[in-house]
PyMOL CGO cylinders between C-alpha atoms (Angstrom):
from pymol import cmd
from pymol.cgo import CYLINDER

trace = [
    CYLINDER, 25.02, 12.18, 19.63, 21.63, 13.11, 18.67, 0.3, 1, 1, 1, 1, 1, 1,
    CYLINDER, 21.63, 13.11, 18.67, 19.44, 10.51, 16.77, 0.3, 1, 1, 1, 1, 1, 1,
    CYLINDER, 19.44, 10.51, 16.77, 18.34, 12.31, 13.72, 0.3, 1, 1, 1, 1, 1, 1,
    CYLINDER, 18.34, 12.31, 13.72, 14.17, 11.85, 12.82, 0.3, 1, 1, 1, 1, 1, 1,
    CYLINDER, 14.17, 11.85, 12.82, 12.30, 11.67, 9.78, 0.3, 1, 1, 1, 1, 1, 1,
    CYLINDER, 12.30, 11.67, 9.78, 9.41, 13.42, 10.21, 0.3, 1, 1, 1, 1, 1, 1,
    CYLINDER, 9.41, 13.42, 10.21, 6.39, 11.74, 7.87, 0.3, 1, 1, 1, 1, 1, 1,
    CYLINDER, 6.39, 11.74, 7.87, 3.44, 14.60, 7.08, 0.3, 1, 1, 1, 1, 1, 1,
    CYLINDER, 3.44, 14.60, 7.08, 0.61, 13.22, 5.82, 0.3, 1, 1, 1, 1, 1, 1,
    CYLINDER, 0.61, 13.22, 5.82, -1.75, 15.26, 3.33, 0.3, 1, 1, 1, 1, 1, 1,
    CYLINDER, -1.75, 15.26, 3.33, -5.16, 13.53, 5.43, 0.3, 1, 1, 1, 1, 1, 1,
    CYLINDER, -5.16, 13.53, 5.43, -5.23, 9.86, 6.58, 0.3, 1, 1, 1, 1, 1, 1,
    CYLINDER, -5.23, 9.86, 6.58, -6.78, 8.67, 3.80, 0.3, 1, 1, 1, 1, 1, 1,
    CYLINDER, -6.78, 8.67, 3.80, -2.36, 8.35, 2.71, 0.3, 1, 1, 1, 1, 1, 1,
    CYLINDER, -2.36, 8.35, 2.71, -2.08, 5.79, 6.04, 0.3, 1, 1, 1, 1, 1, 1,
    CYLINDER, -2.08, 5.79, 6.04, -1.31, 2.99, 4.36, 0.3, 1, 1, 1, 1, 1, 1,
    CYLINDER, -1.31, 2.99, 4.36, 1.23, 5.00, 2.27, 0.3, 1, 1, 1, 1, 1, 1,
    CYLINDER, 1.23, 5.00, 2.27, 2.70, 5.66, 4.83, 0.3, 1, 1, 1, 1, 1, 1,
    CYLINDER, 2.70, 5.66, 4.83, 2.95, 2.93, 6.52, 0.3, 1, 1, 1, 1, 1, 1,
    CYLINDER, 2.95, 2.93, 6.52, 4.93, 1.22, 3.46, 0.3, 1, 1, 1, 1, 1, 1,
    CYLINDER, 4.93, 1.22, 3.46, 7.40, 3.95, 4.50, 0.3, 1, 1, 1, 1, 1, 1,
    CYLINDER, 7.40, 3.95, 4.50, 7.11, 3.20, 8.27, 0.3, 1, 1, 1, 1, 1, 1,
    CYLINDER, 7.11, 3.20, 8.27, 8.06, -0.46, 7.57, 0.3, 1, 1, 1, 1, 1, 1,
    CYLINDER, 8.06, -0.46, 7.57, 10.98, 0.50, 5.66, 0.3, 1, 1, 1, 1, 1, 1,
    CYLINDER, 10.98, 0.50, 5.66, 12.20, 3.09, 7.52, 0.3, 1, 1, 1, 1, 1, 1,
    CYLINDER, 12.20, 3.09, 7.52, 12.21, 0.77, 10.62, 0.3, 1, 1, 1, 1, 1, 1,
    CYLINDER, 12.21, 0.77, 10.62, 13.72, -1.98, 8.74, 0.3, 1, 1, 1, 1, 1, 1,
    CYLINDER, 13.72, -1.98, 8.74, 16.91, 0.70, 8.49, 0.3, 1, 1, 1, 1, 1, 1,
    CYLINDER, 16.91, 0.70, 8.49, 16.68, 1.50, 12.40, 0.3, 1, 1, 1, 1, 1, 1,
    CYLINDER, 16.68, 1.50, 12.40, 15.40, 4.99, 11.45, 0.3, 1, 1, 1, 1, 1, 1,
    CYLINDER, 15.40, 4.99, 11.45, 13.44, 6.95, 14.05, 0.3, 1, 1, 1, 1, 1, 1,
    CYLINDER, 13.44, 6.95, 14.05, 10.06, 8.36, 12.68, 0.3, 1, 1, 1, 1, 1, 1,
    CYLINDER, 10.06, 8.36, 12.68, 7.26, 10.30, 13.28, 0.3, 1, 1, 1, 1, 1, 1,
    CYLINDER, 7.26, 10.30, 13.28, 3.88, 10.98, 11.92, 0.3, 1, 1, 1, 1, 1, 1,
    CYLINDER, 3.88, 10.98, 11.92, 1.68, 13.66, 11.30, 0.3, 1, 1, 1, 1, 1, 1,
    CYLINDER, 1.68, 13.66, 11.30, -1.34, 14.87, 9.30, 0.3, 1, 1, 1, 1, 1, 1,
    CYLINDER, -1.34, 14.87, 9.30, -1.42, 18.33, 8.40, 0.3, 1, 1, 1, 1, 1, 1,
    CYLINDER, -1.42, 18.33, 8.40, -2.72, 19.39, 5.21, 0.3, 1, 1, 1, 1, 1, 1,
    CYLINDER, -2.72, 19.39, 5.21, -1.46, 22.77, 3.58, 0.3, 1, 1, 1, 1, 1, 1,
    CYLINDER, -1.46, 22.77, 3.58, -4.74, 23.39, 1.70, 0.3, 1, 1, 1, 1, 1, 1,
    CYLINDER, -4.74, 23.39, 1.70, -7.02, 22.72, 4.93, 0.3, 1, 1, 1, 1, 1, 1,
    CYLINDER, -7.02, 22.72, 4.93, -5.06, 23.46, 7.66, 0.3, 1, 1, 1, 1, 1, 1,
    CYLINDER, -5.06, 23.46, 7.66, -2.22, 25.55, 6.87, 0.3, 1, 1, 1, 1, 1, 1,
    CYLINDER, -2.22, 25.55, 6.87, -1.86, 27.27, 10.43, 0.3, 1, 1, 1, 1, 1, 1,
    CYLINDER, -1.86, 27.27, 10.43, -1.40, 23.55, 12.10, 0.3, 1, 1, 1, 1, 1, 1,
    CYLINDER, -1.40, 23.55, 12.10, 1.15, 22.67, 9.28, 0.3, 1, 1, 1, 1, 1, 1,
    CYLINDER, 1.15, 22.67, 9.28, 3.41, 25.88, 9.64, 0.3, 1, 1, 1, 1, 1, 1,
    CYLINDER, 3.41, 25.88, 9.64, 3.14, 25.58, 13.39, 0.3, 1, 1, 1, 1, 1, 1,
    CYLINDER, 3.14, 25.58, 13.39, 4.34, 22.06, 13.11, 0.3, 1, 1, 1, 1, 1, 1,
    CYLINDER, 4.34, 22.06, 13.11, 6.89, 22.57, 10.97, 0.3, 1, 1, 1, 1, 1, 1,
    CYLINDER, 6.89, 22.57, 10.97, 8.33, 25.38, 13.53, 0.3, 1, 1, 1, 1, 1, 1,
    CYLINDER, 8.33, 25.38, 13.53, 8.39, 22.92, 16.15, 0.3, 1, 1, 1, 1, 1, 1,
    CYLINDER, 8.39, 22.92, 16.15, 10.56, 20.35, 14.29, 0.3, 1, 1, 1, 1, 1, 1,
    CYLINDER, 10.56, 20.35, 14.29, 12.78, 23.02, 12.71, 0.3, 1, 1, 1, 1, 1, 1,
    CYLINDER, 12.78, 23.02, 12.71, 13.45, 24.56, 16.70, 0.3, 1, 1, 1, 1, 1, 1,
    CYLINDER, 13.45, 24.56, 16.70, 14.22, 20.57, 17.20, 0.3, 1, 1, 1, 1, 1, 1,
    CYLINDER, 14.22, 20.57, 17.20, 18.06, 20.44, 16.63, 0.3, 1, 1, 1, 1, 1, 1,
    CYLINDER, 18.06, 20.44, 16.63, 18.46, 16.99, 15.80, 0.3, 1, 1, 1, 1, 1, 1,
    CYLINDER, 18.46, 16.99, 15.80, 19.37, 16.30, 11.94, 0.3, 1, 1, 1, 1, 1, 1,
    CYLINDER, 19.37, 16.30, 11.94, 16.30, 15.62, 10.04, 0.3, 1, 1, 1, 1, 1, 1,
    CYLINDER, 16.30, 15.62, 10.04, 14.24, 14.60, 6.58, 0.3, 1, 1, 1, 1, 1, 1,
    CYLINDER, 14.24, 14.60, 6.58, 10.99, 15.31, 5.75, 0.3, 1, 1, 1, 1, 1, 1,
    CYLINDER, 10.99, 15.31, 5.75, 8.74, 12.67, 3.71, 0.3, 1, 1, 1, 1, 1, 1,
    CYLINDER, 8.74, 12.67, 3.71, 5.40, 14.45, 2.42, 0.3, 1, 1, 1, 1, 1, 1,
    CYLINDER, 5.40, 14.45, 2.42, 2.87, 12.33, 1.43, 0.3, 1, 1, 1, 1, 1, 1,
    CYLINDER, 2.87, 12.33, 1.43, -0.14, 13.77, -0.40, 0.3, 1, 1, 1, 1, 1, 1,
    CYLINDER, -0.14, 13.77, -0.40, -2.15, 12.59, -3.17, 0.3, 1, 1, 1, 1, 1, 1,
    CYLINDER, -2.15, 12.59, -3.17, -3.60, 14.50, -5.96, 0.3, 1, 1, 1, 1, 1, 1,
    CYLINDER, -3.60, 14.50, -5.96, -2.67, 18.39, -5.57, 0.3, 1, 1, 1, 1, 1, 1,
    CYLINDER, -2.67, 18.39, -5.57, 0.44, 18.00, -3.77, 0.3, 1, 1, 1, 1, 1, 1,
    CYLINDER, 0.44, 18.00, -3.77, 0.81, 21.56, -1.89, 0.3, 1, 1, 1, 1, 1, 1,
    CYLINDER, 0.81, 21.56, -1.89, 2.04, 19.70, 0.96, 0.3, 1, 1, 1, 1, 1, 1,
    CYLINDER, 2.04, 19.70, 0.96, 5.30, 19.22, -0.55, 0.3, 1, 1, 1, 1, 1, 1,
    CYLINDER, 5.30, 19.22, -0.55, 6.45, 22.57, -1.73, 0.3, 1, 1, 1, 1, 1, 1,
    CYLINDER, 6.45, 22.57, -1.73, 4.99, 24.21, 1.06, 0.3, 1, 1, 1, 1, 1, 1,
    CYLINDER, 4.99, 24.21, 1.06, 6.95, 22.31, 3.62, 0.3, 1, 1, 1, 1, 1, 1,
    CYLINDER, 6.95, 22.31, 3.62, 10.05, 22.62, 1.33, 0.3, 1, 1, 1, 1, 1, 1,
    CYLINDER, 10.05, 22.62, 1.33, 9.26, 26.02, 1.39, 0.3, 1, 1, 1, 1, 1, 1,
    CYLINDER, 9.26, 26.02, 1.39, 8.95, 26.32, 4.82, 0.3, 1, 1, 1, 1, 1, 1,
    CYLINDER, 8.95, 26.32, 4.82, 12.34, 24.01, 6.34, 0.3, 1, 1, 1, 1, 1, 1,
    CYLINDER, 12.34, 24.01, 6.34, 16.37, 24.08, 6.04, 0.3, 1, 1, 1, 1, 1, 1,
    CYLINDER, 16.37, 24.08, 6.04, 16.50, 20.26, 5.90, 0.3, 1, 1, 1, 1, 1, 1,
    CYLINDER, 16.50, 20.26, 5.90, 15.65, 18.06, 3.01, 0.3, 1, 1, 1, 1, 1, 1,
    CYLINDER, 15.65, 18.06, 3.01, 12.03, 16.91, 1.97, 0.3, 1, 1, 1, 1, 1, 1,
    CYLINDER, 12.03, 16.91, 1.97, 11.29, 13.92, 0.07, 0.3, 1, 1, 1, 1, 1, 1,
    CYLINDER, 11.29, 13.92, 0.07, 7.74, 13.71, -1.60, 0.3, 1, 1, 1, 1, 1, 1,
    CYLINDER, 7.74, 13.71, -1.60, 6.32, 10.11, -2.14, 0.3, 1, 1, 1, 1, 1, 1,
    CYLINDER, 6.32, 10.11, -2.14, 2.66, 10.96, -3.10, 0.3, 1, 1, 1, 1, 1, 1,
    CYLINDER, 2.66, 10.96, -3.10, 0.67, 7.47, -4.14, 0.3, 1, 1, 1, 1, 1, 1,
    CYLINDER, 0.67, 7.47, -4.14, -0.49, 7.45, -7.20, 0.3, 1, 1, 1, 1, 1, 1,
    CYLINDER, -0.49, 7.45, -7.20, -4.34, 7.58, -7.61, 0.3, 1, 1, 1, 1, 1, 1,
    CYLINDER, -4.34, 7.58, -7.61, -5.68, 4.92, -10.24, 0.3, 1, 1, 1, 1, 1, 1,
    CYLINDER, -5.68, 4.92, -10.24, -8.58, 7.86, -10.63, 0.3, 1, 1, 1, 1, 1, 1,
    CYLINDER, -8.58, 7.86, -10.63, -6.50, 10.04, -12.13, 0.3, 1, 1, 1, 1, 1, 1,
    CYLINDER, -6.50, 10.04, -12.13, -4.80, 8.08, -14.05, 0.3, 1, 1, 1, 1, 1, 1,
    CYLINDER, -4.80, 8.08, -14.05, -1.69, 8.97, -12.53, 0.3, 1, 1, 1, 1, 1, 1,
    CYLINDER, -1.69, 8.97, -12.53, -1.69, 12.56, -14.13, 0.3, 1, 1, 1, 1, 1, 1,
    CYLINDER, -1.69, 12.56, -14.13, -1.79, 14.34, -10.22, 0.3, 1, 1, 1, 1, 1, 1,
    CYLINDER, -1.79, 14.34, -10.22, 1.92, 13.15, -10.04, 0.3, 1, 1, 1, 1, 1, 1,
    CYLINDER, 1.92, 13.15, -10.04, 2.21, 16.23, -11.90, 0.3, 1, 1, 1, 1, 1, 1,
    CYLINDER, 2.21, 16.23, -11.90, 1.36, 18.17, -8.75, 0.3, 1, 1, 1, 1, 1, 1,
    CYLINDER, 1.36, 18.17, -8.75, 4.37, 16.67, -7.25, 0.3, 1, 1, 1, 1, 1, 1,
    CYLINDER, 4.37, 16.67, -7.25, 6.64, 17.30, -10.06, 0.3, 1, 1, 1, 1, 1, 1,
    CYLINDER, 6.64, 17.30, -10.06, 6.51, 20.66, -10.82, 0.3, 1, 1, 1, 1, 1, 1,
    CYLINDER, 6.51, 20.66, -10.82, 7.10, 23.19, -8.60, 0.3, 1, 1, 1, 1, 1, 1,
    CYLINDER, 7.10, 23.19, -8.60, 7.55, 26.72, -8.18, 0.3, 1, 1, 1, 1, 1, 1,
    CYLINDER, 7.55, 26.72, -8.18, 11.35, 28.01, -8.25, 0.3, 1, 1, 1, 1, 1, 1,
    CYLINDER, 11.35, 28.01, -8.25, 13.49, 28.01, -5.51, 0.3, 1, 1, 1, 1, 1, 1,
    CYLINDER, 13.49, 28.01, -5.51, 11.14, 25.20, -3.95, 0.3, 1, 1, 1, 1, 1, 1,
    CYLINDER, 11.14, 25.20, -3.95, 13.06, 21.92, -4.97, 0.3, 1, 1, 1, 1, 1, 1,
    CYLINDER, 13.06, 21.92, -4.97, 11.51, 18.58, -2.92, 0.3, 1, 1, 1, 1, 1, 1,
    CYLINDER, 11.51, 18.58, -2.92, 13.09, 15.22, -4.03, 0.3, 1, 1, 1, 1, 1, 1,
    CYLINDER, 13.09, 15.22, -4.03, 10.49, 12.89, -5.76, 0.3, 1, 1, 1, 1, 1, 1,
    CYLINDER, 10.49, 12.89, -5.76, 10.20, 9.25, -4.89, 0.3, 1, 1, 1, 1, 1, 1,
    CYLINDER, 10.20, 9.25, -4.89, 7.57, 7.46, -5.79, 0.3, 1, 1, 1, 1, 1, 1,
    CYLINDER, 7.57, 7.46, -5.79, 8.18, 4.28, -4.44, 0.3, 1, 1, 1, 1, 1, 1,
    CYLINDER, 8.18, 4.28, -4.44, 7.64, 3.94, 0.00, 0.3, 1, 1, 1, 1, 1, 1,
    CYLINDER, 7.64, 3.94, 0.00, 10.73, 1.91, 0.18, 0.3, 1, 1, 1, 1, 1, 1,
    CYLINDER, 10.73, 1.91, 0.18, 12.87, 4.31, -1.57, 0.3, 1, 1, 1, 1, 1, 1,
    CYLINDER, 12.87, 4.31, -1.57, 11.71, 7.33, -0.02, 0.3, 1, 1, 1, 1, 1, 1,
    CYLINDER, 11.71, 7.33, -0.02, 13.12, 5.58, 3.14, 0.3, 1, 1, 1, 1, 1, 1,
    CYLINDER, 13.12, 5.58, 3.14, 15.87, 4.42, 1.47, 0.3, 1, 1, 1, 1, 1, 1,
    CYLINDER, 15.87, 4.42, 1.47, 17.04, 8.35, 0.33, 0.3, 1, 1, 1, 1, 1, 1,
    CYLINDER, 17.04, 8.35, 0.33, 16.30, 9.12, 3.92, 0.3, 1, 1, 1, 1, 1, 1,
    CYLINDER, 16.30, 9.12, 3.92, 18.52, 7.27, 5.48, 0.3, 1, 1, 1, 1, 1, 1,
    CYLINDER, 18.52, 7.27, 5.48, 21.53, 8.07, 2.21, 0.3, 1, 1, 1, 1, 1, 1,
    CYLINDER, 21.53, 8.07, 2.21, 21.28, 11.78, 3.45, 0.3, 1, 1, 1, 1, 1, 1,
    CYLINDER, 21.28, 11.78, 3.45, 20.98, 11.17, 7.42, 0.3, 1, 1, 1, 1, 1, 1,
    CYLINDER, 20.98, 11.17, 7.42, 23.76, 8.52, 6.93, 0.3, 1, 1, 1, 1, 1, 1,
    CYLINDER, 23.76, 8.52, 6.93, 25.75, 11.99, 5.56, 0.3, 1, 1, 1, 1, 1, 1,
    CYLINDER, 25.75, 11.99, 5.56, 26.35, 12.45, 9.81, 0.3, 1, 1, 1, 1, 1, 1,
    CYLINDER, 26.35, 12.45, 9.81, 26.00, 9.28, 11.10, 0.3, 1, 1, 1, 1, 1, 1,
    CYLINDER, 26.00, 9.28, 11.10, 28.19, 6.61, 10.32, 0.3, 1, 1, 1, 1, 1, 1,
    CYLINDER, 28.19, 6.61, 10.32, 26.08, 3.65, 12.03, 0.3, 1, 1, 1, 1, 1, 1,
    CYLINDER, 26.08, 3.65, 12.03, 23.03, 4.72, 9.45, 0.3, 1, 1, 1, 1, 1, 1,
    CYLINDER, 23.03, 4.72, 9.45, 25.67, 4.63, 6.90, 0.3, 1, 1, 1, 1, 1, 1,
    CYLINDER, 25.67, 4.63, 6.90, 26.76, 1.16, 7.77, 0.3, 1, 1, 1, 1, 1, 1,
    CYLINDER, 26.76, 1.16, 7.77, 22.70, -0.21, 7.77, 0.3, 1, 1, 1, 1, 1, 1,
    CYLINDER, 22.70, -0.21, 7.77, 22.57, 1.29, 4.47, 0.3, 1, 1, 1, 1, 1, 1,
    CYLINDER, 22.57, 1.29, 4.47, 25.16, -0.77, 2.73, 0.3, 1, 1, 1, 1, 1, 1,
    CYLINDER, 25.16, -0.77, 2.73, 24.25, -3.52, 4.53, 0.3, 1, 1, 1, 1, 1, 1,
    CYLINDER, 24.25, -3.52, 4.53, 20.30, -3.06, 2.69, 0.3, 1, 1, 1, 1, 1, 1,
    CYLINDER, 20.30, -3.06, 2.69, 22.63, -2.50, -0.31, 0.3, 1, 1, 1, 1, 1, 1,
    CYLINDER, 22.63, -2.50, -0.31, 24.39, -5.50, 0.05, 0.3, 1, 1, 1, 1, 1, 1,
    CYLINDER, 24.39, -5.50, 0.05, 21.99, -7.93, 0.84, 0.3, 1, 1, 1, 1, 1, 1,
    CYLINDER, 21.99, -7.93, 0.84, 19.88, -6.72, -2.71, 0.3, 1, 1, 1, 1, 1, 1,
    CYLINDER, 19.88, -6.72, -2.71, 23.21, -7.22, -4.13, 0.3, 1, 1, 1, 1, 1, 1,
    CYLINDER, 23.21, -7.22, -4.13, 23.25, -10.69, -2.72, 0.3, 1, 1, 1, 1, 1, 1,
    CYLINDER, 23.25, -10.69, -2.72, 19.88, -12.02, -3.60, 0.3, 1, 1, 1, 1, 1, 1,
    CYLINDER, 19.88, -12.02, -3.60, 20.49, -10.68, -7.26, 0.3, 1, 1, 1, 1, 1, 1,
    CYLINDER, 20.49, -10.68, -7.26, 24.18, -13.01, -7.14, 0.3, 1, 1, 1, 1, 1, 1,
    CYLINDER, 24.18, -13.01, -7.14, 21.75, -15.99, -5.80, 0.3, 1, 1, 1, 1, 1, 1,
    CYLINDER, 21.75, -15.99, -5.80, 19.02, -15.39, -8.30, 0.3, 1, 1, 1, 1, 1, 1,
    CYLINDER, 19.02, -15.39, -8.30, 21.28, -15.33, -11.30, 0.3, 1, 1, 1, 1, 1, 1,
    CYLINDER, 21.28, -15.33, -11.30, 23.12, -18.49, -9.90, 0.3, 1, 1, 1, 1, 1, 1,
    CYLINDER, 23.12, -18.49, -9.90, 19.48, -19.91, -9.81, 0.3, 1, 1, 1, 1, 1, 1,
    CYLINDER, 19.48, -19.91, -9.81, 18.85, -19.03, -13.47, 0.3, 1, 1, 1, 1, 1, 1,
    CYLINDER, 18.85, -19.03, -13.47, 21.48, -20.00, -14.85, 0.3, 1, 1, 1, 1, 1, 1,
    CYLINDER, 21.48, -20.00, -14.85, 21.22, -23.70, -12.92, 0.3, 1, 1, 1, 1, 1, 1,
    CYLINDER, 21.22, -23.70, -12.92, 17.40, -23.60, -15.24, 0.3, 1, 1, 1, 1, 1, 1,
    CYLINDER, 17.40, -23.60, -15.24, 19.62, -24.15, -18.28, 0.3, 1, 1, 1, 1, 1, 1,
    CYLINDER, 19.62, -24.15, -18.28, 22.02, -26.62, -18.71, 0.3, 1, 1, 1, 1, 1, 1,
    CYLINDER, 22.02, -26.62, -18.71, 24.97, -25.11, -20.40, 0.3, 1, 1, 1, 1, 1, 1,
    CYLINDER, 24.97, -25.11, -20.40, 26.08, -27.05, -23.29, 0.3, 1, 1, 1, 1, 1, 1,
    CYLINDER, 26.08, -27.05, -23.29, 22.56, -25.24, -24.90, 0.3, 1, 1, 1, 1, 1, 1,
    CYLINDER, 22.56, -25.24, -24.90, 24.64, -21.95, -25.06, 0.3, 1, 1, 1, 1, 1, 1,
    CYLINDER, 24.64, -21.95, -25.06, 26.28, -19.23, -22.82, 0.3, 1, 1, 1, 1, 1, 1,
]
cmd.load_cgo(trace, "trace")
């Protein structure tokens, strides 16, 4: 079987380290990745011929975007591609976090998921590659269960804080 790929597009490489928080997490879940910078406002030629490449690829496949500020990235791409696209733009302390709205409203028929968080991005990745792979499936609830797990042990660990006859 074909590994499927998540294919990470960066808006410019000032999102690296954005990106790399997705990297990390997408590893942690065995995922194959790769990365790109390709912006749709400065270089839309390189981004559409890009995104022809990976769509003549036939191996199952997400998209992240990443792309701060005006998000074109995302739609475009979405635009562009059969397969799902994710955007997790970071949130610029300049704005004040108002150029999320970039990445939340979109034109019709143009519908990326949004994830704000790197982790989670990864995390709905891997859900909807999982959808044809069962071993990505079985890493997921395997994340899912360890989270599970170290919620059990830190309520255990609370609790032990206060001894019970002062209430339940």
């Amino acid at each position: 079987m074909t590994r499927p790929l998540v294919v990470i597009l960066m808006g410019s490489r000032s999102d690296l380290e954005h990106a790399q928080a997705v990297i990390r997490a997408l590893e942690e879940l065995g995922l194959d990745w790769e990365l790109r910078v390709a912006s749709a406002h400065k270089v839309p030629d390189h981004l559409l011929e890009l995104l022809r490449g990976y769509e003549a690829d036939p191996r199952p496949k997400v998209y992240i975007t990443i792309a701060g500020r005006s998000n074109a990235l995302s739609g475009m791409v979405d635009g562009q591609v059969l397969a799902p696209v994710i955007a997790c733009p970071p949130i610029s302390e300049a704005f004040g976090g108002a150029d999320i709205f970039s990445s939340l409203r979109m034109p019709g028929g143009i519908a990326p998921a949004v994830v704000l968080d790197p982790a989670g991005a990864a995390l709905l990745a891997a859900k909807i590659l999982g959808l044809c792979d069962a071993a990505i499936r079985e890493r997921v609830a395997a994340l899912q269960a360890r989270g599970r797990q170290r919620l059990l042990a830190d309520d255990a660990e609370i609790r032990a804080l206060r001894p019970a006859a002062q209430g339940t």
